[in-house]
One Martini backbone bead per residue (centre of mass of N, CA, C, O) as a GRO file, in nm:
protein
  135
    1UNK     BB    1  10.580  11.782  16.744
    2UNK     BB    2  10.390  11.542  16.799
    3UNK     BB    3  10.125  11.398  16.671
    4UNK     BB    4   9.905  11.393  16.929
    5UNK     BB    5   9.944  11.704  16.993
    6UNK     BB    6   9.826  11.801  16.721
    7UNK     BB    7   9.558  11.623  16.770
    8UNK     BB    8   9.487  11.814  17.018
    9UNK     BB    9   9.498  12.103  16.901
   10UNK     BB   10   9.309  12.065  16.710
   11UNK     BB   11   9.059  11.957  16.898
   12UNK     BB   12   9.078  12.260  17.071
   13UNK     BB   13   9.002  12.432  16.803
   14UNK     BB   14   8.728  12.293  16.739
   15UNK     BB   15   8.558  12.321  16.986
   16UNK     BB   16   8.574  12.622  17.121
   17UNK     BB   17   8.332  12.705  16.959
   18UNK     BB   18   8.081  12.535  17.015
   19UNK     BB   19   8.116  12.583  17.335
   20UNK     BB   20   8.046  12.897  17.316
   21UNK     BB   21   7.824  12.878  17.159
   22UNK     BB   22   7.637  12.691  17.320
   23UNK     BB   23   7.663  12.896  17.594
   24UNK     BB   24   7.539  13.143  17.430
   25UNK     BB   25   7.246  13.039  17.387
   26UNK     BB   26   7.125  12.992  17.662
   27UNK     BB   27   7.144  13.334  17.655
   28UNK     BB   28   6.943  13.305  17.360
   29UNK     BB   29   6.687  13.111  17.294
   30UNK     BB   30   6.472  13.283  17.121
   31UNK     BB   31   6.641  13.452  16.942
   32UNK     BB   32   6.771  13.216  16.784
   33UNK     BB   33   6.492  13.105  16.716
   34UNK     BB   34   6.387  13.362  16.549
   35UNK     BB   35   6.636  13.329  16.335
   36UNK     BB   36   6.568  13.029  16.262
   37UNK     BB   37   6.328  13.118  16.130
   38UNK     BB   38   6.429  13.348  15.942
   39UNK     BB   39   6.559  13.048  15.797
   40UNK     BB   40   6.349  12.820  15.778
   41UNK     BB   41   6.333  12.639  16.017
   42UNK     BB   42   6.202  12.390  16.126
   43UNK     BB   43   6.129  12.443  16.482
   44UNK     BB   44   6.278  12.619  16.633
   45UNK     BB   45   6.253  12.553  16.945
   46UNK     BB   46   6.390  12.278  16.921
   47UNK     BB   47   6.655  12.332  16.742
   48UNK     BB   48   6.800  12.481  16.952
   49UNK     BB   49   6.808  12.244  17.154
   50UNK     BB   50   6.992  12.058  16.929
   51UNK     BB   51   7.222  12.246  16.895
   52UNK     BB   52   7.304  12.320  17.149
   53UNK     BB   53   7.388  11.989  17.239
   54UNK     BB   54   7.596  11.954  16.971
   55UNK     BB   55   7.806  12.214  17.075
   56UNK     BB   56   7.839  12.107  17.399
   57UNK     BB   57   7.871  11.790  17.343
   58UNK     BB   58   8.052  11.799  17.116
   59UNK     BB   59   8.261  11.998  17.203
   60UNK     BB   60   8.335  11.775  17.446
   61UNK     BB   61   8.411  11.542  17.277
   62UNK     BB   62   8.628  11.613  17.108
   63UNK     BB   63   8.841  11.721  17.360
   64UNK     BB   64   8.858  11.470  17.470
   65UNK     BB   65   8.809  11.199  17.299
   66UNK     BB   66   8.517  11.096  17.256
   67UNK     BB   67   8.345  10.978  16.973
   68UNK     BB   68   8.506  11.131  16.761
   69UNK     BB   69   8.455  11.008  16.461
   70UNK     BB   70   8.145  11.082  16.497
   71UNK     BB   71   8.153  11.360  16.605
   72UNK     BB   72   8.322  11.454  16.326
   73UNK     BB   73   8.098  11.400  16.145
   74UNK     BB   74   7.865  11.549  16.249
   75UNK     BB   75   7.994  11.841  16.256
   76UNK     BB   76   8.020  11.861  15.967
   77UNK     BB   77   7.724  11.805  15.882
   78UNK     BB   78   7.666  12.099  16.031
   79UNK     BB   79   7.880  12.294  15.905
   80UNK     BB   80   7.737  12.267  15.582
   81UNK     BB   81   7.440  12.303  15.657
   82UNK     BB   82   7.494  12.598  15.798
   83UNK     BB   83   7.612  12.730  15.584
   84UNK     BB   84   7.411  12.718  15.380
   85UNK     BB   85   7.166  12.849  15.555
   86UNK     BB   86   7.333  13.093  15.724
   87UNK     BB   87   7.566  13.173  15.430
   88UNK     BB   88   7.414  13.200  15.148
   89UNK     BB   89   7.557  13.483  15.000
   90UNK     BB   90   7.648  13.601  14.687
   91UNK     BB   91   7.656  13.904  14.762
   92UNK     BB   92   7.804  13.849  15.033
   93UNK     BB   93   8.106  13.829  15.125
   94UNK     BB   94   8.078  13.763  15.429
   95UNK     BB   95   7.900  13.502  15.404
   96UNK     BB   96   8.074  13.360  15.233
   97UNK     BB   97   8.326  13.326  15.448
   98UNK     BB   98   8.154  13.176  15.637
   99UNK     BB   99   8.112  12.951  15.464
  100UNK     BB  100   8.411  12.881  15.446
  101UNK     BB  101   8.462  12.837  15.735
  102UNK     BB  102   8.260  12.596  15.772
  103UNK     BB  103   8.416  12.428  15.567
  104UNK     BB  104   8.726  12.392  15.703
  105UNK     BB  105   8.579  12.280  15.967
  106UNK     BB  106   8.462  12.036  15.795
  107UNK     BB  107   8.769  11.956  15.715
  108UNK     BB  108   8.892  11.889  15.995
  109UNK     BB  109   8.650  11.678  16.085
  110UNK     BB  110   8.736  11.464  15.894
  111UNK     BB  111   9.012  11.412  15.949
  112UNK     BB  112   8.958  11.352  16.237
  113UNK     BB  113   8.812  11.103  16.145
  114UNK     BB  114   9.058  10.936  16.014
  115UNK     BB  115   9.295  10.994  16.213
  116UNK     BB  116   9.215  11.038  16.519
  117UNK     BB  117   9.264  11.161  16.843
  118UNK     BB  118   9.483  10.975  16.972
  119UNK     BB  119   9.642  10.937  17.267
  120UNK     BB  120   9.517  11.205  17.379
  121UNK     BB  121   9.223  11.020  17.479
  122UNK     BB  122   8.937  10.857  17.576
  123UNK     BB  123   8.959  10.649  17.332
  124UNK     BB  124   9.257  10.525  17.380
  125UNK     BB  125   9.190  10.440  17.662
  126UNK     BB  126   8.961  10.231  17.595
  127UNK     BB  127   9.164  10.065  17.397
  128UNK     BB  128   9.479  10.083  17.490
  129UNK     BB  129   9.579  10.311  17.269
  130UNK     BB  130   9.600  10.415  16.965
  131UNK     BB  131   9.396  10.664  16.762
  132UNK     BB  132   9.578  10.739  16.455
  133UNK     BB  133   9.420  10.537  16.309
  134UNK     BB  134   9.247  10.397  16.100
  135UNK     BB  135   8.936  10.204  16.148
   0.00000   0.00000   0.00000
């Protein structure tokens, strides 16, 4: 498989959580809210749709692969930020897990941010070529 190919897989494994996450918050917008306020977030009602438009407008900018670079960094610190904010519970081995899977998420997403969405993405048809070296 192509670098190019393996860089849109990439792509499409880290978006589809985001785009789902957020499309599923759509429809439980309170209780997001409630639940962001009972991990002690500032503003919640406010909070959750910057979250919803981070998640699914991010995770569709990843998809495509436009203003990739800067969209995999603002997602890794979403990733870092909110593993720590929603599961570091050192008692709870499940919540451990789960912070762990988000700094994963958040290693992928730099990965992506240093080597390019590849040649196959919006950014790459913008430059007019190859996106798959570091900028």
């Amino acid at each position: 498989m192509s670098s190019n190919l393996q860089l849109l897989a990439g792509r499409v494994l880290l978006s589809v959580i985001f785009i789902m996450a957020g499309f599923s918050k759509l429809g439980a917008v309170a209780g997001t809210a409630g639940y962001m306020a009972s991990l002690g977030v500032p503003f919640p009602g406010l909070a959750v749709w910057l979250v919803i438009a981070l998640e699914i407008l991010g995770g569709l900018a990843i998809l495509a692969g436009v203003f990739t670079r800067y969209t995999a960094w603002a997602l890794a610190a979403f990733c870092v930020a909110t593993g720590f904010v929603g599961h570091y519970q050192p008692e709870d081995q499940t919540q451990m897990i789960m912070l762990m899977k988000n700094l994963a998420m958040a290693g992928g997403f730099l990965a992506l941010a240093v080597s390019g969405p590849g040649s196959l993405s919006v950014d790459a048809r913008r430059a007019g070529g190859s996106q798959t070296q570091p900028a």
